[in-house]
C-alpha positions in Angstrom: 113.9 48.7 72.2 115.5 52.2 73.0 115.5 53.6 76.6 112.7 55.5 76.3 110.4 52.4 75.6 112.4 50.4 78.6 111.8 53.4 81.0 108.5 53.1 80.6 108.4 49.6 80.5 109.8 49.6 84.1 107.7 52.8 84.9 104.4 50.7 84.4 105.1 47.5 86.1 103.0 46.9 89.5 106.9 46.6 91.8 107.4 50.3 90.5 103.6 51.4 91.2 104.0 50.0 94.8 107.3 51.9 95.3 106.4 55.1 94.0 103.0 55.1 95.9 104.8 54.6 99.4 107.7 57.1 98.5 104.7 60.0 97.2 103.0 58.7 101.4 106.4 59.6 103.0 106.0 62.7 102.3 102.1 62.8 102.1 101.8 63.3 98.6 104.2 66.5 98.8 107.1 67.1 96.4 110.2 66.1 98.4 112.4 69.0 96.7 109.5 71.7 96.9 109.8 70.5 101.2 113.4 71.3 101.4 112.9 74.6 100.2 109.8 75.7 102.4 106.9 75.1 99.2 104.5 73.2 99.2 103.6 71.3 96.2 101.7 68.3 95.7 104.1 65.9 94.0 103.7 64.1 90.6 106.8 62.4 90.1 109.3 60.2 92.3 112.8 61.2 91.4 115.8 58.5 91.7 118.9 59.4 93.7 120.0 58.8 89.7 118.6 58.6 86.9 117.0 55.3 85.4 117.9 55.9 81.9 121.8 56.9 83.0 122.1 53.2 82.9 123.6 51.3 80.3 122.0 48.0 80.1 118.5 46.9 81.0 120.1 45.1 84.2 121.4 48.6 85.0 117.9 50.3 84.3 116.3 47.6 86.5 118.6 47.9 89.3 118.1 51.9 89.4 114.6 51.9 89.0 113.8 49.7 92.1 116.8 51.3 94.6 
């Protein structure tokens, strides 16, 4: 399985779902980045602080998915 296939595996689990629904409500469905510069946007992705696929192992993935 390459990353791309264990992204999305983790990307479509219900725990992820759950998350990314009450980060989108923080900011009442607004992009966070678009907010720091003055925009509004309504968002359609949750960004991590890094990158799910920068890590190296499925236990890594996992970890950075749900922090």
């Amino acid at each position: 399985m390459n990353r791309t296939n264990e992204y999305k595996k983790l990307i479509n689990t219900r725990r992820w779902q759950t998350l990314r629904l009450k980060a989108l409500s923080k900011t009442n469905y607004l992009c966070a980045v678009c907010l720091e510069n003055s925009i509004t946007t309504l968002a359609t992705e949750v960004h991590h602080i890094m990158p799910v696929q920068a890590g190296t192992s499925w236990a890594q993935m996992k970890q950075l998915c749900y922090d």
